[in-house]
ZADO-1210 file (C-alpha; in nm, 4 decimals, padded with zeros to 6 digits):
<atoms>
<atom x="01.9173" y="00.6167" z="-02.6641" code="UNK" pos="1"/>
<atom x="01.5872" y="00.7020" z="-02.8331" code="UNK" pos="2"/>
<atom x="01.5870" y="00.4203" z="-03.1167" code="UNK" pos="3"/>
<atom x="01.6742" y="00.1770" z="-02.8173" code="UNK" pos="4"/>
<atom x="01.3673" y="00.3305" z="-02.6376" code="UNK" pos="5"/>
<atom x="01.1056" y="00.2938" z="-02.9368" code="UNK" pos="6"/>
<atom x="01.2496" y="-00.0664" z="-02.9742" code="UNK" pos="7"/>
<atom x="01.1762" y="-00.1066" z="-02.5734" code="UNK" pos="8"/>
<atom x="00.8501" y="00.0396" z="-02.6241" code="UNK" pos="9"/>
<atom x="00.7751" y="-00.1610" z="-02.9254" code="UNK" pos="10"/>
<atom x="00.8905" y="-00.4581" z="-02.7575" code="UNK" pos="11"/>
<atom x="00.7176" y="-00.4310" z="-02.4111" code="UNK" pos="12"/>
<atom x="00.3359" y="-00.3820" z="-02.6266" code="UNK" pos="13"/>
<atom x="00.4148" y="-00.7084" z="-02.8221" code="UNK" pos="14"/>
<atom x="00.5531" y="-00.8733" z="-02.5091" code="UNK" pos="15"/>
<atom x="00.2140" y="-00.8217" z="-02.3060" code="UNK" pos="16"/>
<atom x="00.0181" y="-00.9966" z="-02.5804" code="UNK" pos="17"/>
<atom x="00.2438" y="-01.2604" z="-02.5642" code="UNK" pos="18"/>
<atom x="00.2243" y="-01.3303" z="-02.1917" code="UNK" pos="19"/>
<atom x="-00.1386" y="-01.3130" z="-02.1674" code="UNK" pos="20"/>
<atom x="-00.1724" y="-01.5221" z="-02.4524" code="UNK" pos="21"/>
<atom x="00.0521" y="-01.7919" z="-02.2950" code="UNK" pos="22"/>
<atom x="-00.0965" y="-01.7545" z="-02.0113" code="UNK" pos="23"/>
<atom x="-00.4659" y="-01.8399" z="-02.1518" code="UNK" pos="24"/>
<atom x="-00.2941" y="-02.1606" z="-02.2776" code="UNK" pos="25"/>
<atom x="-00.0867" y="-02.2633" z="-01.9845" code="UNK" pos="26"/>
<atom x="-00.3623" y="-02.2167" z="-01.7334" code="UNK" pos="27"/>
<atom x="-00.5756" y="-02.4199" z="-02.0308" code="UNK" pos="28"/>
<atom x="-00.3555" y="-02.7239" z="-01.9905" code="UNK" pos="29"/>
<atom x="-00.3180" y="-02.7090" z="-01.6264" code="UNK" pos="30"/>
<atom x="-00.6973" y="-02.6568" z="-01.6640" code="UNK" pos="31"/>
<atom x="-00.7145" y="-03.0325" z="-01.8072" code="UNK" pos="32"/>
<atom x="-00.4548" y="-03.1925" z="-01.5776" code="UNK" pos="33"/>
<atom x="-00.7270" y="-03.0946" z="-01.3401" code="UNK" pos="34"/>
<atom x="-00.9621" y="-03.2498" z="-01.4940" code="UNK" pos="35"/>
<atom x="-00.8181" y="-03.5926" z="-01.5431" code="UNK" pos="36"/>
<atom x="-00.6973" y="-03.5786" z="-01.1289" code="UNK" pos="37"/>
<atom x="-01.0545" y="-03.5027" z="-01.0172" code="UNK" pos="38"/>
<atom x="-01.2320" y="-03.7062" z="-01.3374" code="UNK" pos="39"/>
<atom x="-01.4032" y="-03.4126" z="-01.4234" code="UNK" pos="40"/>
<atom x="-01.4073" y="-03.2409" z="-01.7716" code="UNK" pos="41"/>
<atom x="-01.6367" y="-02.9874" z="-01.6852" code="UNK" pos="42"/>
<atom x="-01.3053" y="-02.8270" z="-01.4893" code="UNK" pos="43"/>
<atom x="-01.1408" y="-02.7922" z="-01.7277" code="UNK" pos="44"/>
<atom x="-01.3980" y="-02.5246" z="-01.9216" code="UNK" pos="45"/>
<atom x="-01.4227" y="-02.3610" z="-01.6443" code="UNK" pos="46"/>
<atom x="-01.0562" y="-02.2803" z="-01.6019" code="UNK" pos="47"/>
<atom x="-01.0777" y="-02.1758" z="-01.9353" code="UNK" pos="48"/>
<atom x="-01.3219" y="-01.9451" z="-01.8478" code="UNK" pos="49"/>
<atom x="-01.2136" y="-01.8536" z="-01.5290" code="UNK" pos="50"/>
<atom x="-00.8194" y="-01.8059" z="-01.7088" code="UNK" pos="51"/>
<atom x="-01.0021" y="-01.5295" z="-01.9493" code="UNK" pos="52"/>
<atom x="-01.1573" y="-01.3978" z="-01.7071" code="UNK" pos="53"/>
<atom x="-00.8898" y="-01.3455" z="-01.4832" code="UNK" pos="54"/>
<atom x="-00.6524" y="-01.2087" z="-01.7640" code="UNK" pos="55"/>
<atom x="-00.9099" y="-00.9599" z="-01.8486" code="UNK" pos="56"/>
<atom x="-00.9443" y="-00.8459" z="-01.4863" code="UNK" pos="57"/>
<atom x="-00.5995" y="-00.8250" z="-01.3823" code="UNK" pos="58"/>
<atom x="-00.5088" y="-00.6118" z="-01.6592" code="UNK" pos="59"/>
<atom x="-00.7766" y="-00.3221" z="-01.5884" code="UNK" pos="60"/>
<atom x="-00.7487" y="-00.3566" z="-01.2263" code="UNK" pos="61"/>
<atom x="-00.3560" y="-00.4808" z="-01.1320" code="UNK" pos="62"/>
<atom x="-00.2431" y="-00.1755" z="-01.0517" code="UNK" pos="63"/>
<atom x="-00.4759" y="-00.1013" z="-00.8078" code="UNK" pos="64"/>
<atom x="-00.4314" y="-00.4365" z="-00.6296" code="UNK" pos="65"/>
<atom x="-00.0392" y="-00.3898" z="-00.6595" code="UNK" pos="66"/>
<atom x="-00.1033" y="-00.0404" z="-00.4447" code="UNK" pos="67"/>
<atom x="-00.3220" y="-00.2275" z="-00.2171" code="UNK" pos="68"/>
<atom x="-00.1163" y="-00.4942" z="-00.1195" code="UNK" pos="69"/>
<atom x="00.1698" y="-00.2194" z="-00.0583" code="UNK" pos="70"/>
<atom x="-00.0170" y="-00.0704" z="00.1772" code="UNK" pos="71"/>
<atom x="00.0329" y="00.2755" z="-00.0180" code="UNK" pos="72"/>
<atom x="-00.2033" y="00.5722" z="00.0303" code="UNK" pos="73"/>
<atom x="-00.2783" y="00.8263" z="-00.2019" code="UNK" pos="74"/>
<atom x="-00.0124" y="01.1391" z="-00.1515" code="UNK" pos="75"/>
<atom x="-00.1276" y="01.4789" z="00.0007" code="UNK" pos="76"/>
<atom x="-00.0058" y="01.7706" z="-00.2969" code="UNK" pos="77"/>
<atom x="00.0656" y="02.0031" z="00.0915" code="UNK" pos="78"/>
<atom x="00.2663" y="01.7268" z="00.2639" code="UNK" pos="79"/>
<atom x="00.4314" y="01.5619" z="00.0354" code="UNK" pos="80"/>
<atom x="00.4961" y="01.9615" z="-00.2005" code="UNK" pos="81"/>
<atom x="00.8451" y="01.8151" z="-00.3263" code="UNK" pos="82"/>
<atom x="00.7034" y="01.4305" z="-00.4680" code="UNK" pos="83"/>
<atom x="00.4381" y="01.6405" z="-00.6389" code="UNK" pos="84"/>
<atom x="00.6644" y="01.8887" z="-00.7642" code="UNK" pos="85"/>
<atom x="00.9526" y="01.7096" z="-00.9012" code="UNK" pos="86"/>
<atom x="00.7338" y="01.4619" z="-01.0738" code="UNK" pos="87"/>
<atom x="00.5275" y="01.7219" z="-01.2390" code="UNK" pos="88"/>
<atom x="00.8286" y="01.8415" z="-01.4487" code="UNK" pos="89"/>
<atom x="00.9764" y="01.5038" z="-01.5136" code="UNK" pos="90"/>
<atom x="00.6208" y="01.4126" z="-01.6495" code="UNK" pos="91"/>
<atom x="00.6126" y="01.7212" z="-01.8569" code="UNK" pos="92"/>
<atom x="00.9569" y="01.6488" z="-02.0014" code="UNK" pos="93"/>
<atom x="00.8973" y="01.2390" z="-02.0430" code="UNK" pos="94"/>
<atom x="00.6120" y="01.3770" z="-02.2111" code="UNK" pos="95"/>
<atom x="00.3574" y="01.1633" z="-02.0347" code="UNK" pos="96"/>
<atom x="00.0687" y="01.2599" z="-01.8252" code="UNK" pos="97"/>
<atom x="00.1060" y="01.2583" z="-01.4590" code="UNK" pos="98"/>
<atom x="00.0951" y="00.9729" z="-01.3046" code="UNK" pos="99"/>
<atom x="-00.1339" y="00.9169" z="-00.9476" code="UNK" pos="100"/>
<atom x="00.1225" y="00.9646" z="-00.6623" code="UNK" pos="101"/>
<atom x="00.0894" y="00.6882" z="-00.3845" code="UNK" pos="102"/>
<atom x="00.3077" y="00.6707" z="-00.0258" code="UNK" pos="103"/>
<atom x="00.4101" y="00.3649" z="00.1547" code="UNK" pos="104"/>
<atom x="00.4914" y="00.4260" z="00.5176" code="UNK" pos="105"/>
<atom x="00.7804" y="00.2249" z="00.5401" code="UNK" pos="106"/>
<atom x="01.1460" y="00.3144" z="00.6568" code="UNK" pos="107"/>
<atom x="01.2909" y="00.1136" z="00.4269" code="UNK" pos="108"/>
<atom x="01.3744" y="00.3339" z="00.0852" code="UNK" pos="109"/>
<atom x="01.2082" y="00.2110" z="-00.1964" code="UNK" pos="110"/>
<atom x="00.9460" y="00.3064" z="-00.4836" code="UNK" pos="111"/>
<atom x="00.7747" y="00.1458" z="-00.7961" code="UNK" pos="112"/>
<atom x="00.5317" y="00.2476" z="-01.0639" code="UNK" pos="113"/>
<atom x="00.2439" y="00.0535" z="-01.2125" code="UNK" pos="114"/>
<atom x="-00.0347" y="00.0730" z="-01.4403" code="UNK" pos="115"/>
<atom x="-00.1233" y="-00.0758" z="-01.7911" code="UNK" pos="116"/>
<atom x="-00.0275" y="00.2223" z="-01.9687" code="UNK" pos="117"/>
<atom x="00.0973" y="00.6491" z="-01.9288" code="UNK" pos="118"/>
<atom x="-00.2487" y="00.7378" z="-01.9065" code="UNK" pos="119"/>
<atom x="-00.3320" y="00.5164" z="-01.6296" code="UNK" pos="120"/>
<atom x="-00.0157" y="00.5296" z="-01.4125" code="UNK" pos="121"/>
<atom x="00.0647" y="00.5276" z="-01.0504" code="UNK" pos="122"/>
<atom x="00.3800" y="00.6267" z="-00.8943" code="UNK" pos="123"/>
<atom x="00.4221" y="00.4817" z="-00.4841" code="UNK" pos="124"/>
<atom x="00.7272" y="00.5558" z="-00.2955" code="UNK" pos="125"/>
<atom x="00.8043" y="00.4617" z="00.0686" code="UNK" pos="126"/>
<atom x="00.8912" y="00.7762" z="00.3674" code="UNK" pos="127"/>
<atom x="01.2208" y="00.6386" z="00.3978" code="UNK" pos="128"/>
<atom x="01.2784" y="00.7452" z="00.0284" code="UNK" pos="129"/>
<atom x="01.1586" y="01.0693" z="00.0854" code="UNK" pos="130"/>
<atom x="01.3608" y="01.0981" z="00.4161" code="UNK" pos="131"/>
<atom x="01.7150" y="01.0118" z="00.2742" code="UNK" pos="132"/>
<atom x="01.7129" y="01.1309" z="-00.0885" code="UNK" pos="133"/>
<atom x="01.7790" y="01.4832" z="-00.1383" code="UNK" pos="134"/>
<atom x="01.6363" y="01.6410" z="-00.3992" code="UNK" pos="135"/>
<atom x="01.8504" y="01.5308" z="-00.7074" code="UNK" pos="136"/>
<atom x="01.8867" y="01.2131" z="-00.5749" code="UNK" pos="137"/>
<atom x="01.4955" y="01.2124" z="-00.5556" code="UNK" pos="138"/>
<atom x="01.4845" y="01.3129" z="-00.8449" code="UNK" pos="139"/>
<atom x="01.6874" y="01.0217" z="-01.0107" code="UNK" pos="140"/>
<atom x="01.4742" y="00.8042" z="-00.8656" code="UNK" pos="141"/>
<atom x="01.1622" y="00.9023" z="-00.9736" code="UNK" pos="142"/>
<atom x="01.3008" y="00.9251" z="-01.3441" code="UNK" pos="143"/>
<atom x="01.3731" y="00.6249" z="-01.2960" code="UNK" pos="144"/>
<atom x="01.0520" y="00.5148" z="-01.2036" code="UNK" pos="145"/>
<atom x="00.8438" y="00.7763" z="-01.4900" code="UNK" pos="146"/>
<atom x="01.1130" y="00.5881" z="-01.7463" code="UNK" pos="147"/>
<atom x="00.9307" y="00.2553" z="-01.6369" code="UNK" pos="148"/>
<atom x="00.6218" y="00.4415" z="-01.7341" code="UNK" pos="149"/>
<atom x="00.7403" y="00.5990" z="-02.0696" code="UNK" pos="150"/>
<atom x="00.8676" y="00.2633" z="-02.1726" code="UNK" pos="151"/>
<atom x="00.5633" y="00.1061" z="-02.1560" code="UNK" pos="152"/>
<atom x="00.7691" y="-00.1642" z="-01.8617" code="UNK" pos="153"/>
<atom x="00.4772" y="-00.1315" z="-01.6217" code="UNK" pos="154"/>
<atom x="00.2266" y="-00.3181" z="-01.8559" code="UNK" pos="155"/>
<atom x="00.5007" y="-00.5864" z="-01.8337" code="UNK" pos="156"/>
<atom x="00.5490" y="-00.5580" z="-01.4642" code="UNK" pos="157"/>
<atom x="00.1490" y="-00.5784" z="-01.4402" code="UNK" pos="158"/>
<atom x="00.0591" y="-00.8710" z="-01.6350" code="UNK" pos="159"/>
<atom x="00.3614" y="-01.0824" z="-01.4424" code="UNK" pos="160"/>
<atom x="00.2658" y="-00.9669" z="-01.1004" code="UNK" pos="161"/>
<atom x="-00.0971" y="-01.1088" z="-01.1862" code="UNK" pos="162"/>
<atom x="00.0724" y="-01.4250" z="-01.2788" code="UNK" pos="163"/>
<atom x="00.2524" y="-01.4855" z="-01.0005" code="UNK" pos="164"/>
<atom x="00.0007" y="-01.3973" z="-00.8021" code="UNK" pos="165"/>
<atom x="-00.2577" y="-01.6873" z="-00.9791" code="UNK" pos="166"/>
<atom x="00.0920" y="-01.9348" z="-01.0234" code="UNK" pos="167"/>
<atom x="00.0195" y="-01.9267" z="-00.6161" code="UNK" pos="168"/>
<atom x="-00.3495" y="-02.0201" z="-00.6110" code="UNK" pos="169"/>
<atom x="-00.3517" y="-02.2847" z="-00.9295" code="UNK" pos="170"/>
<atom x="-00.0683" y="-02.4413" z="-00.7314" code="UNK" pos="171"/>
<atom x="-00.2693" y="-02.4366" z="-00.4032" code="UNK" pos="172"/>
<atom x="-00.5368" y="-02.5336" z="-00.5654" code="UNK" pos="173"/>
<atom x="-00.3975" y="-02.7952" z="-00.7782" code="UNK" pos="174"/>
<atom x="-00.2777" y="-03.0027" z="-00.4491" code="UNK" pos="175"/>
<atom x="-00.5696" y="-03.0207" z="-00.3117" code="UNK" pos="176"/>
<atom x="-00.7483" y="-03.1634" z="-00.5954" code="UNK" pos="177"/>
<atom x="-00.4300" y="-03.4191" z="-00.5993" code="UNK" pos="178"/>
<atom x="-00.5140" y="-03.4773" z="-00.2518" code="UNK" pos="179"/>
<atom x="-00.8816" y="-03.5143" z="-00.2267" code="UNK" pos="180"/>
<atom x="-00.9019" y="-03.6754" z="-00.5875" code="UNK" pos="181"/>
<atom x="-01.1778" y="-03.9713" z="-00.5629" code="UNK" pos="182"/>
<atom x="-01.0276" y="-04.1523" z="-00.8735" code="UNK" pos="183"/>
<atom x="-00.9454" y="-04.5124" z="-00.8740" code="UNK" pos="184"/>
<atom x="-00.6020" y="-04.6112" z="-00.7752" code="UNK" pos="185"/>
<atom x="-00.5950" y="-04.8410" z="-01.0633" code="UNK" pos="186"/>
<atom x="-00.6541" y="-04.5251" z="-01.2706" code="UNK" pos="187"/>
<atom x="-00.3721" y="-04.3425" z="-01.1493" code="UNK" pos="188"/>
<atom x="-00.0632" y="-04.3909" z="-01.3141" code="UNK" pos="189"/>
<atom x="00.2429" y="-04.3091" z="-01.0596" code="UNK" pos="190"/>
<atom x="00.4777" y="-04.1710" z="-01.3485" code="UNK" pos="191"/>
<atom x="00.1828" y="-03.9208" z="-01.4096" code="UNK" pos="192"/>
<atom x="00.0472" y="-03.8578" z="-01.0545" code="UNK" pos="193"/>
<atom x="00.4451" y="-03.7678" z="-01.0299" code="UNK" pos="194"/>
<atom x="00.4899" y="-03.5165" z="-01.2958" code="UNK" pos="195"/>
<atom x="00.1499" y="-03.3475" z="-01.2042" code="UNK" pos="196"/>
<atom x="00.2748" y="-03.2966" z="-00.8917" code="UNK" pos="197"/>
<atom x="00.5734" y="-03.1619" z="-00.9912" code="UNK" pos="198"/>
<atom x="00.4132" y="-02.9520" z="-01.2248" code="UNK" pos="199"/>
<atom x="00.2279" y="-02.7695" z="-00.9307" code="UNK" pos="200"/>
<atom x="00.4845" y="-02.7545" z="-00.7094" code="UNK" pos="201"/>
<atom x="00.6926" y="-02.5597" z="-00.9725" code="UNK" pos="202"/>
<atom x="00.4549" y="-02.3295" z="-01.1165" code="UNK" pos="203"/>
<atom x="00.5006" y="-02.0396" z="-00.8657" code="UNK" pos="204"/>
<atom x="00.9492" y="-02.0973" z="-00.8952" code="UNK" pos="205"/>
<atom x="00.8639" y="-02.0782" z="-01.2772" code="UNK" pos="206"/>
<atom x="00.6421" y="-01.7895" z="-01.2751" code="UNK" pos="207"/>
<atom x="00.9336" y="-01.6199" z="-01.0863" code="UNK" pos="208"/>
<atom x="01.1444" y="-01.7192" z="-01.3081" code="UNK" pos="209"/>
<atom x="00.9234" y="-01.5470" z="-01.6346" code="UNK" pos="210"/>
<atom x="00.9127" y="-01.2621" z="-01.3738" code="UNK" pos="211"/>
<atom x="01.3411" y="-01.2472" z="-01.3201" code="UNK" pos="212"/>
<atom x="01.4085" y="-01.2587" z="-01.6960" code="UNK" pos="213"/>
<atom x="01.1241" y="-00.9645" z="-01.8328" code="UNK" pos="214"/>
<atom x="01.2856" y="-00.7557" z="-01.5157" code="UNK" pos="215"/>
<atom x="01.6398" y="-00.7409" z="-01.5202" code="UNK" pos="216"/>
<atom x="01.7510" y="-00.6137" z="-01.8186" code="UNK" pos="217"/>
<atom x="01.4539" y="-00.3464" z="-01.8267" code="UNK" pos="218"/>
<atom x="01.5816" y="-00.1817" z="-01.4700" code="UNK" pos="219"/>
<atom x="01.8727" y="-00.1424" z="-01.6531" code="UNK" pos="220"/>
<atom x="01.7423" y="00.0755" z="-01.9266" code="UNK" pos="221"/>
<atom x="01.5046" y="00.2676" z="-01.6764" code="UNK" pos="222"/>
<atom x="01.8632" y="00.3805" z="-01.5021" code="UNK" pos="223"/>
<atom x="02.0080" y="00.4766" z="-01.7807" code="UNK" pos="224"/>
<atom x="01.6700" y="00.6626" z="-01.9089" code="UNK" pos="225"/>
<atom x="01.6443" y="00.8087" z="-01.5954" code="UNK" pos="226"/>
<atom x="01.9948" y="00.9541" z="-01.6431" code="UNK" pos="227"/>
<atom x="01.9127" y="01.0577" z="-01.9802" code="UNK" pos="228"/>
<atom x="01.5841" y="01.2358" z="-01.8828" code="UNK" pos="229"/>
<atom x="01.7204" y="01.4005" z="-01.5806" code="UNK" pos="230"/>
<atom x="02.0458" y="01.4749" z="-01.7817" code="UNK" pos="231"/>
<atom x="02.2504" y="01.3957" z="-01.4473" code="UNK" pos="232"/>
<atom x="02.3993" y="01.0292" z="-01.4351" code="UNK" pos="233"/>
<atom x="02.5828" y="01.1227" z="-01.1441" code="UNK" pos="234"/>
<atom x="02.2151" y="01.1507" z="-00.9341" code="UNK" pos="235"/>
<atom x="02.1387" y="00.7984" z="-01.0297" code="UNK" pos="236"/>
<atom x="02.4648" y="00.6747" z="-00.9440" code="UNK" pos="237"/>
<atom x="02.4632" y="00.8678" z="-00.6336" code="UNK" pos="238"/>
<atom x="02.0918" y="00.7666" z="-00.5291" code="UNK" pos="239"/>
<atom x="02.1699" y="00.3847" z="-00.6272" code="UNK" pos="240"/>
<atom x="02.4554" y="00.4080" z="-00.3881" code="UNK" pos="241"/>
<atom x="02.2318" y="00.5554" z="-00.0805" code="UNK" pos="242"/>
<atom x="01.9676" y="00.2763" z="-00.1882" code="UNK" pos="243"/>
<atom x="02.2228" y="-00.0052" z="-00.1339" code="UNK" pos="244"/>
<atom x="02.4048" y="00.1519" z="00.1530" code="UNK" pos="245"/>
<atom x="02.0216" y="00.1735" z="00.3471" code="UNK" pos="246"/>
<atom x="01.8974" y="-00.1276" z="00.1911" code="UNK" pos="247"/>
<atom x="01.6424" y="-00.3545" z="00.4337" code="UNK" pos="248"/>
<atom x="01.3650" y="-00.5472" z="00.3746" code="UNK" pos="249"/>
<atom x="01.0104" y="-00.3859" z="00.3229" code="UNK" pos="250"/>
<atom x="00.7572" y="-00.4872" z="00.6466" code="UNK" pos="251"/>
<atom x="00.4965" y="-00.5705" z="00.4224" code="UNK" pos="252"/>
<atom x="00.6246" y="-00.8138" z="00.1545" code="UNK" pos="253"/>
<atom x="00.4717" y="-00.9612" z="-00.1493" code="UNK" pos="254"/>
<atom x="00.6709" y="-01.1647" z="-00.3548" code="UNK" pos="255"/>
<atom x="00.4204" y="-01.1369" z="-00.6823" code="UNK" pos="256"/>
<atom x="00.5482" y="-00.7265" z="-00.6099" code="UNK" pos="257"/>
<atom x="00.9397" y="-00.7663" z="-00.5914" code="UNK" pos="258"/>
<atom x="01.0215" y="-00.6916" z="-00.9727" code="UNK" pos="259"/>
<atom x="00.7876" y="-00.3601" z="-00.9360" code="UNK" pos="260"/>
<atom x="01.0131" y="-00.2200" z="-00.7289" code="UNK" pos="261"/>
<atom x="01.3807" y="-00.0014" z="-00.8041" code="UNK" pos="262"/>
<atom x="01.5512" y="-00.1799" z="-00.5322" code="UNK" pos="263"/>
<atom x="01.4640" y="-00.5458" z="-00.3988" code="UNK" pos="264"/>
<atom x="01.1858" y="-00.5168" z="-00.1476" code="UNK" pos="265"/>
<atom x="01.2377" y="-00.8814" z="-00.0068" code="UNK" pos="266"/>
<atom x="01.4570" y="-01.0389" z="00.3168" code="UNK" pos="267"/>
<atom x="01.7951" y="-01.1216" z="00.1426" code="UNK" pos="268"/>
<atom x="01.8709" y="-01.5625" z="00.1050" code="UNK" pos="269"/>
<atom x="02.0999" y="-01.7490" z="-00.0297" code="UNK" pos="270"/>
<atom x="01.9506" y="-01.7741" z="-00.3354" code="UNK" pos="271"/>
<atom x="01.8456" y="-01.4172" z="-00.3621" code="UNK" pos="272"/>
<atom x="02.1141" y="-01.3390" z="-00.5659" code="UNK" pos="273"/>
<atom x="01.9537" y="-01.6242" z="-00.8208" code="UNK" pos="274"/>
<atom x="01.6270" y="-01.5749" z="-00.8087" code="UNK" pos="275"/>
<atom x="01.6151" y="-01.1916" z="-00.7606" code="UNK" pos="276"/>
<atom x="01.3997" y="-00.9837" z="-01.0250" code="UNK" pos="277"/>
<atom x="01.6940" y="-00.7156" z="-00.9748" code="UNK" pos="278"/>
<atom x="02.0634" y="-00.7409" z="-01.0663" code="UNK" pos="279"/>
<atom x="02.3252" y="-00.6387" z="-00.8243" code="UNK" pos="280"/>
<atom x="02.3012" y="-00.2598" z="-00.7558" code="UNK" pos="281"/>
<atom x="02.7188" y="-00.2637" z="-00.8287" code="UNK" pos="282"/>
<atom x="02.6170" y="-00.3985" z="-01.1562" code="UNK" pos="283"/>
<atom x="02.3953" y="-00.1694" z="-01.2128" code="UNK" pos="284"/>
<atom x="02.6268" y="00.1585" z="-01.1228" code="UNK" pos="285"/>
<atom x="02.8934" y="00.0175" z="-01.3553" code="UNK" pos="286"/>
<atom x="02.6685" y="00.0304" z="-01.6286" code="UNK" pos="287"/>
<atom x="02.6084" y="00.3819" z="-01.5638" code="UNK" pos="288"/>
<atom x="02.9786" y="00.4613" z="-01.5232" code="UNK" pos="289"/>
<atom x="03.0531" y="00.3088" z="-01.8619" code="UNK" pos="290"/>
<atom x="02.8106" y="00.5565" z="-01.9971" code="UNK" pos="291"/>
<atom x="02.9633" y="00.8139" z="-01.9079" code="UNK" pos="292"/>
<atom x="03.3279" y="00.7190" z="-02.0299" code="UNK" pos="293"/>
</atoms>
């Protein structure tokens, strides 16, 4: 379990220099399809600029706009004595410094962590969590969630939420250029005008997509960390159980958000199951039962 965690680790850092750097370059060339729909060129620096920018921003200040749009508030140490408590000692043993603890009033049981790195981490977790976990249970979660930290997943989860989130605007954006575009009509090809098109219309889905395939697998390693960090796998299997059996969407939704999350926070569709940033929650207690064989 520990080399697999200092190849996570390792991984995750060279991951996050990969996204961003793909994602200078991708907004870059959207950037220039841009430019040729509105015959501009200056556009295209300026997405440049504005890409850098952006990329720069989001990765400071992400994890405060992911606890914004959750509508969490910061945790009271006298109300909420157990959070504080049992993430104290699972920081101490992750080694890690504590994270800042966050609550979402929401009766649906759920949690995430964010931040760039350990020393600038944030925990959130919803009242119905608190209300139906007991306290190893709670605990399993929140190992869970301190693993994400440890493992360096919440830079991941960071930079991806910032990219769905801009997918959503350059897509926006990009139709209404397409629509209000002044150039000729004998200067726009329809094989072209088609494929930009479908370029923006797909950017979001394939931003989601980037998002499904850096999330799966890592939730789950943060089970299986958890278990390891706690030393009970029988409290994650137990608390994975109560999270499917109370399941329900989150009242305030954000789809840029969903992989953040330990269980999906999102109304359930028929193509969920595809699309989801999460794999099954079965799937995910059979893992942890073949660990323990």
């Amino acid at each position: 379990m520990a080399t697999a965690l200092r190849k996570q680790i390792t991984q995750n850092k060279v991951n996050t220099i990969l996204i961003m750097l793909v994602f200078i370059v991708v907004i870059s060339l959207l950037g220039w399809l841009f430019a040729w729909l509105a015959n501009s060129p200056s556009i295209l620096i300026w997405c440049a600029i504005v890409s850098t920018v952006y990329a720069v921003f989001q990765y400071f200040f992400s994890d405060k706009l992911a606890i914004l749009s959750a509508g969490a508030k910061e945790a009271d140490k006298d109300t909420h004595s157990r959070y504080y408590r049992i993430v104290s000692k699972l920081a101490e043993d992750a080694k890690v410094p504590m994270p800042r603890l966050y609550v979402i009033n929401d009766s649906a049981p759920n949690a995430f962590a964010t931040g760039r790195d350990p020393e600038h981490a944030a925990l959130a977790v919803t009242t119905g969590l608190l209300d139906i976990m007991d306290d190893r249970e709670l605990r399993a979660v929140l190992g869970h969630e301190m693993s994400h930290v440890r493992n360096y997943d919440i830079r991941i989860s960071m930079i991806t939420f910032g990219l769905v989130m801009l997918a959503g605007l350059i897509s926006d954006f990009g139709l209404r250029v397409l629509w209000y575009s002044d150039r000729d009509e004998e200067d726009n090809s329809p094989i072209g005008m088609m494929f930009v098109l479908i370029v923006l219309i797909l950017s979001p889905v394939l931003a989601t997509i980037v998002q499904m395939a850096v999330s799966r697998q890592r939730e789950y390693l943060a089970d299986a960390s958890s278990a390891s960090l706690t030393g009970d796998t029988d409290s994650m299997i137990d608390a994975l159980r109560k999270l499917d059996t109370h399941n329900r969407p989150m009242r305030q939704q954000n789809i840029a958000t969903e992989a953040m999350y330990i269980s999906n926070p999102l109304k359930k569709s028929v193509l969920s199951r595809f699309f989801s940033t999460h794999p099954p929650i079965e799937a995910r207690i059979e893992r942890l039962e073949s660990v323990k064989k």
